[in-house]
N, C-alpha and C positions, 0 to 999 in steps of 0.2 A: 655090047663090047665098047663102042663111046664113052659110053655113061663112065664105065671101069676106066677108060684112059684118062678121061675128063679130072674123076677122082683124084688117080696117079701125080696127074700133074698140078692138081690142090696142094699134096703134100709135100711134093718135091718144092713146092714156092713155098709153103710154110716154112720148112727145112733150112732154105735158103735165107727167109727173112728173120728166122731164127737165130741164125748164123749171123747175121749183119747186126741184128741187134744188139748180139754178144761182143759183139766187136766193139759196136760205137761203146757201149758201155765202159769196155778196156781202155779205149782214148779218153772217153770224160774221167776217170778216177786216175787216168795215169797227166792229164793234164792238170787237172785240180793239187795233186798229191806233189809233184814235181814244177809244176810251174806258174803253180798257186793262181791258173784260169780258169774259171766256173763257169760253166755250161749250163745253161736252162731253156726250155722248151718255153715260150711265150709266156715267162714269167715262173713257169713252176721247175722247181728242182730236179737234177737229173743226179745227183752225187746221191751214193747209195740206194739208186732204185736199180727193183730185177726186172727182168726184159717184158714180163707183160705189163709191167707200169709204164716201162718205157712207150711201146705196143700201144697202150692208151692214151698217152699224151701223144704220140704221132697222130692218131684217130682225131683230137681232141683239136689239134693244130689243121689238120683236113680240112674239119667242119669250122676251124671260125674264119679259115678266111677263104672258106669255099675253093680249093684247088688242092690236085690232087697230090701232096706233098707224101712221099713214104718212107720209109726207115733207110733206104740206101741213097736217100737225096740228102738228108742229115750225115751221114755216115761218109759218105764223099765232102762235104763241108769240114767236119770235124778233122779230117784227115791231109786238108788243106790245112788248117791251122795249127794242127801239128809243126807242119813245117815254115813256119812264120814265126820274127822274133816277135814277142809280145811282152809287155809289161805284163803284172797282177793283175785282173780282168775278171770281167764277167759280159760274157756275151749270150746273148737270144739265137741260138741256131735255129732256132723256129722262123725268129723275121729271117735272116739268111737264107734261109731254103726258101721263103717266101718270095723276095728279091731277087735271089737267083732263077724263081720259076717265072716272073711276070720280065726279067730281062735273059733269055735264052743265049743267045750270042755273047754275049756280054758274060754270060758265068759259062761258055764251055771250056776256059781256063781257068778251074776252080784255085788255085792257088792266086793268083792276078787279079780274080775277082773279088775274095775274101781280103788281100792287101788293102784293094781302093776302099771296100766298104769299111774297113777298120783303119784308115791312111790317119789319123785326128789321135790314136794310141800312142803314136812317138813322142804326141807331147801331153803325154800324164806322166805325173810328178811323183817320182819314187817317196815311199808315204814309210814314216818312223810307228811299230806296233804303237801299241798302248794295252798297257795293265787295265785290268778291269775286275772290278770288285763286287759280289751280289752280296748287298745288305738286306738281305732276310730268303727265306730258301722256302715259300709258299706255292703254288699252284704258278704264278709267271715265273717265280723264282728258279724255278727246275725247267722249266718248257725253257729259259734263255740259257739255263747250263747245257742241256740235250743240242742246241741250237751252236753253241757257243766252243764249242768241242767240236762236235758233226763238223764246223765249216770254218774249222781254225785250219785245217790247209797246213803250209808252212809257219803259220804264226805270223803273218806278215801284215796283219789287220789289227783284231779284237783279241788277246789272250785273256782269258779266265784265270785269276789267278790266288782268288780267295772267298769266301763264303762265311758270313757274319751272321750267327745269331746267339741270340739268349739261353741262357743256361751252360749247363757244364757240357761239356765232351767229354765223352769214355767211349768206351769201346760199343755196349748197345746203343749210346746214342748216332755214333759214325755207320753199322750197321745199318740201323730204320733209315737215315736219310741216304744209303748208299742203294736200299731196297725201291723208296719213293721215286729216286732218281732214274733208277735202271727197268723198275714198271707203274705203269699208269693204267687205271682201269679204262680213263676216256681215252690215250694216245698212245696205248700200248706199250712193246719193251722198246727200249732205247736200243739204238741199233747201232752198240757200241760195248767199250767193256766198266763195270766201276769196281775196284778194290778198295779195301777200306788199309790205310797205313796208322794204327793205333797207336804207334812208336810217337810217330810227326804230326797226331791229329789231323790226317789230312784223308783225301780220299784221292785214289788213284783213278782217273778219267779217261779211255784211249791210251795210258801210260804215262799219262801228265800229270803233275801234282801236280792239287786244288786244296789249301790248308781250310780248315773249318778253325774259324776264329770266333770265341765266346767276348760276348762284352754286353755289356749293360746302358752302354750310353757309346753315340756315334763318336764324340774326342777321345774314347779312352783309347781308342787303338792306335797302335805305332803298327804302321804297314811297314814300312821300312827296315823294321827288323825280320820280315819274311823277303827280303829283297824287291819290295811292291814300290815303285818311284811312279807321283805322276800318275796317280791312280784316277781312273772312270772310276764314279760311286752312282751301282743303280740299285735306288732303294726300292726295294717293293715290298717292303712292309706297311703299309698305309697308316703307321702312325705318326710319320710326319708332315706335314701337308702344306707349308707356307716356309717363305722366305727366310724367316727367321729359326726357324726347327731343322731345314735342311741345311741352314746355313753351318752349322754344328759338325757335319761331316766334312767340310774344310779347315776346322780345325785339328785333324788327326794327320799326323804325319804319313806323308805319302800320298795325301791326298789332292787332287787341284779340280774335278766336277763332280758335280752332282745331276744324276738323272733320276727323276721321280717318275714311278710305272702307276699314276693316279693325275686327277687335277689335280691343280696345285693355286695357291695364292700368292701375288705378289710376285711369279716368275711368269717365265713363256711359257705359255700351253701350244704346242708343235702339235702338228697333225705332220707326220712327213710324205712330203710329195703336193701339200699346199700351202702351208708359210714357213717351212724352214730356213729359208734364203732369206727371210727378216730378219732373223737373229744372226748376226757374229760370234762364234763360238771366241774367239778370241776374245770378246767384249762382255761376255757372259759366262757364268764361272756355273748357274742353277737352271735346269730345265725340267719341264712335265712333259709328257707323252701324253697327254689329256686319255681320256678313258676310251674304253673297246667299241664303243656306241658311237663317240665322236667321229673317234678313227674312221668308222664305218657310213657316215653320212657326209661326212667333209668331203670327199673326193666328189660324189655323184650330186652333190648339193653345187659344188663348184664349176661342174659343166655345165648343169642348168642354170644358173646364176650367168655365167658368160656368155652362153647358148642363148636364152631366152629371157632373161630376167625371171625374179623369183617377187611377188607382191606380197603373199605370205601364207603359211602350211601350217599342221597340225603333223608330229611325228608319232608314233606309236611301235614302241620296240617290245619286240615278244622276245622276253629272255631266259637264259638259263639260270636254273637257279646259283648263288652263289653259296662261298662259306660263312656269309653275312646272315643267314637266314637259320634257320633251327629245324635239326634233323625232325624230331617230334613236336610237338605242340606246345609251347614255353615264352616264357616272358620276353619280349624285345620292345626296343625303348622305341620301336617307329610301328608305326598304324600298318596292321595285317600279315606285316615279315616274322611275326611272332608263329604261327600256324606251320604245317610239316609241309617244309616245301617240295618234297616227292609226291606229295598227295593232291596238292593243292593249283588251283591258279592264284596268284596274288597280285592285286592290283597296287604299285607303287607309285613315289615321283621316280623320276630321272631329271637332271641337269643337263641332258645333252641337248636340248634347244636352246638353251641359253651359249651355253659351252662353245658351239657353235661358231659362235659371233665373233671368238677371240681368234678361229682361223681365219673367219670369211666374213670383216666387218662389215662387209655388206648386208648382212643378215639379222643386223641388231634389233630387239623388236621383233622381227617378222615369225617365228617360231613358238609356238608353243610342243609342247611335251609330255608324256604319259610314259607308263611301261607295267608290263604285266610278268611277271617271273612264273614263268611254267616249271611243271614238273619233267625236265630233260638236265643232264647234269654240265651240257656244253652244247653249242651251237643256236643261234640265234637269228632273229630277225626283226628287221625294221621296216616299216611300212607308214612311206612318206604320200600325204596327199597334199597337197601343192596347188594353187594359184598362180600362175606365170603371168607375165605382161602379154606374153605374146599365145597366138593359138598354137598347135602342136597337134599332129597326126604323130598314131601308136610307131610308125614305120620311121617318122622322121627322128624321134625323139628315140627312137632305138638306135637306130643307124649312127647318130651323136653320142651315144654312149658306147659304141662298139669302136667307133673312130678311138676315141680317147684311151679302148683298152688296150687299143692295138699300137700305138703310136702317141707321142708325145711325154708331157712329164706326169702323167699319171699313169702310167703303163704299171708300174709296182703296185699301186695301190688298186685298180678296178680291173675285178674277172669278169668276162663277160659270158654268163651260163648262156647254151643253147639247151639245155634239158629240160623239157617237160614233166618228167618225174621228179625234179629236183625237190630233195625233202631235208628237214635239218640233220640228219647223222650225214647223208652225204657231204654236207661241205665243210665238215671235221678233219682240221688237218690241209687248211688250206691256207698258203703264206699270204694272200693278198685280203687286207680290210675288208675289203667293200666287194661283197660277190651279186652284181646285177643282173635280178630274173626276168631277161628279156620276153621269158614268155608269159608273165602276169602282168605288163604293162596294161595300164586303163586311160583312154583319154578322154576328153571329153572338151575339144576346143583349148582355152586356156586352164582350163582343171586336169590334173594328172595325178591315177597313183600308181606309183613305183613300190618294187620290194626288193628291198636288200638284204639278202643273206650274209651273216658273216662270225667266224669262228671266235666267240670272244677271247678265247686265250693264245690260239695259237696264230691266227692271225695278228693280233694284239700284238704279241709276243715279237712276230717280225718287223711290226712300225718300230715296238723299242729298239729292236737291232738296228734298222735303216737310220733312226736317229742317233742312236748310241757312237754310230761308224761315222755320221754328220758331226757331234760333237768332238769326235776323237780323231776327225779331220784324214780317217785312216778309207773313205770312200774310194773305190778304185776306177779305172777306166771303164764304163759300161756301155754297151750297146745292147740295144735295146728297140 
């Protein structure tokens, strides 16, 4: 009879947490949607998830900072800031419920308590949109339209307001890329709506025109005549690649920057969240997002650099393959990219030990680099062995990378995996760069290898927004 009641009262809390969950959910899309404040669970997205995702990132928040945080500790938070003026935001309920459980007395007026800790938002600076334009509509091209829509909110940030490529528009052509956009074999259907407008050459996104513009060269376009002033240009066609080639999209009217989703020459190569505060977006009209690889070594190269000193490492990135490579077996002008990359391992260069050095001059020299392009069509890893100045225990040199995920100015860019199973499709579909597998760590004194997982596209994809929002100066209040 126990046993039965014991049951009984499983389901009754499930029920319950059920219920709570559905709820918090109704505050995050009703605060996002209306008061254009973004809710994320210790960095990951809460706007359009269903309740057992939610469910798992409560889990997920539990275990990184060991305490027992559950969906009606968030759910009572959330319901506090309801009721608080706020600017355009984006807050961590996660650290909140964390804050809230390590000071007890202090958060049993959740309203009072959620004020002090967000007291520093009265003074963020009401922020003017910005037009934004994807020049070219490839594999990043579409992950930042899917991105770019999902978390347009009110419009009070980043609007989408055009899409540049080669060749004619008609109706099949607006079709395939309305199909590409709305499904993806590796990130699934976009979780949104796309109509194709044949009439206006445009494609309907969420209910928002996005005009599909042909042109053959970046000056020929007059933005201005689709009412685009003052336009972001993010190219991610990788056919322009230096100062002089991007310089060409400010001469199109309507246009005033340029963001390249590639290295670049002769501009800033930004990793965001470790040298973006070098550049003055005022002062700089051209920017690179340096590559998926960089992205992904810069942040955990950076804490061990300040942590420990770094004397010098050997990188090695196990990648997916790209659209660089050849479905079947065929000519390619680079040594072994030639062979069918589904079938194959291939041994390549990569430039990201060098590339490196332009976030974290510290690092000039000290890097060398490799990379192997495996047969998986997304998700990747790098696998850094390291030389430190100093010696380093597996526990201490974790603990320094878990500080940083949790707290400070790297919190966007490093996840801090507690999974022992962690395998590459799992970390598909993850915003943050650099995902660290605490539980592969090797030390050995001052020698250490580290492995970083991280999502070349979709990850990728979010530094370009994090920067995109830094150039267009349109970044909002965040806590974090």
């Amino acid at each position: 009879m126990s046993s039965h009641l014991d049951y009984e009262k499983e389901v009754a809390l499930q029920a319950q947490t059920r219920r709570a969950t559905i709820e918090f959910i109704n505050i995050v899309h009703d605060l996002w949607y209306d008061k254009s404040i973004e809710l994320v669970m210790f960095r990951n997205p809460l706007v359009d998830k269903r309740a057992s995702e939610v469910l798992n990132l409560i889990d997920y928040a539990k275990e990184f900072v060991n305490k027992p945080i559950t969906i009606h500790d968030a759910l009572s938070i959330a319901k506090a800031i309801q009721q608080i003026d706020l600017p355009s935001s984006k807050l961590d309920i996660g650290k909140l419920a964390y804050e809230c459980y390590l000071n007890p007395k202090g958060c049993e007026d959740k309203v009072a308590f959620v004020k002090k800790q967000l007291k520093n938002a009265t003074e963020a600076k009401n922020i003017q949109p910005k037009d934004v334009v994807l020049y070219g509509f490839g594999r990043i091209g579409r992950l930042l339209a899917r991105e770019l829509m999902t978390k347009m909110g009110k419009g009070s940030q980043l609007r989408l307001r055009a899409v540049v490529t080669r060749g004619e528009i008609n109706q099949t052509v607006l079709e395939k890329r309305a199909s590409l956009l709305s499904i993806d074999s590796v990130h699934g259907d976009f979780l949104g709506t796309v109509q194709t407008d044949v009439e206006n050459n445009a494609l309907i996104i969420n209910g928002t025109t996005v005009h599909m513009i042909s042109a053959k060269q970046p000056e020929d376009v007059d933005y201005t005549a689709y009412g685009i002033n003052d336009a972001l240009i993010i190219d991610n066609t990788g056919a322009f690649r230096d100062d002089v080639a991007l310089a060409r999209h400010l001469k199109a009217k309507g246009a005033s920057k340029v963001l390249l989703t590639a290295p670049g020459k002769g501009i800033p190569n930004i990793v965001h969240g470790v040298n973006h505060l070098e550049h003055n977006p005022d002062n700089v009209d051209i920017f690179s997002a340096a590559s998926c690889t960089t992205n992904a070594i810069s942040p955990v190269l950076k804490v061990l650099e300040d942590n420990f000193g770094i004397k010098k490492g050997h990188l090695e990135t196990i990648h997916a393959y790209t659209n660089d490579q050849n479905l079947v077996d065929n000519m390619h002008s680079k040594n072994r990219r030639g062979r069918a990359a589904a079938l194959n391992m291939v041994i390549t260069e990569t430039g990201a030990g060098k590339a490196v050095a332009k976030a974290i001059p510290a690092l000039e020299g000290k890097l060398t680099s490799n990379a192997i392009r495996v047969p998986v069509p997304n998700g990747s890893l790098a696998i850094l062995n390291l030389q430190l100045r100093s010696p380093v225990t597996t526990e201490a040199l974790n603990a320094i990378m878990k500080q940083n995920a949790l707290e400070g100015d790297l919190v966007e860019q490093i996840k801090y995996s507690l999974d022992a199973e962690l395998v590459s499709s799992d970390i598909v579909g993850t915003t943050a760069p650099s995902i660290f597998d605490s539980k592969a760590t090797i030390t050995d004194g001052e020698t250490i290898v580290i492995y970083v997982w991280y999502d070349n596209e979709y990850g990728y994809s979010h530094q370009v927004m994090r920067l995109a929002k830094h150039i267009a100066k349109v970044r909002r209040f965040t806590y974090y």
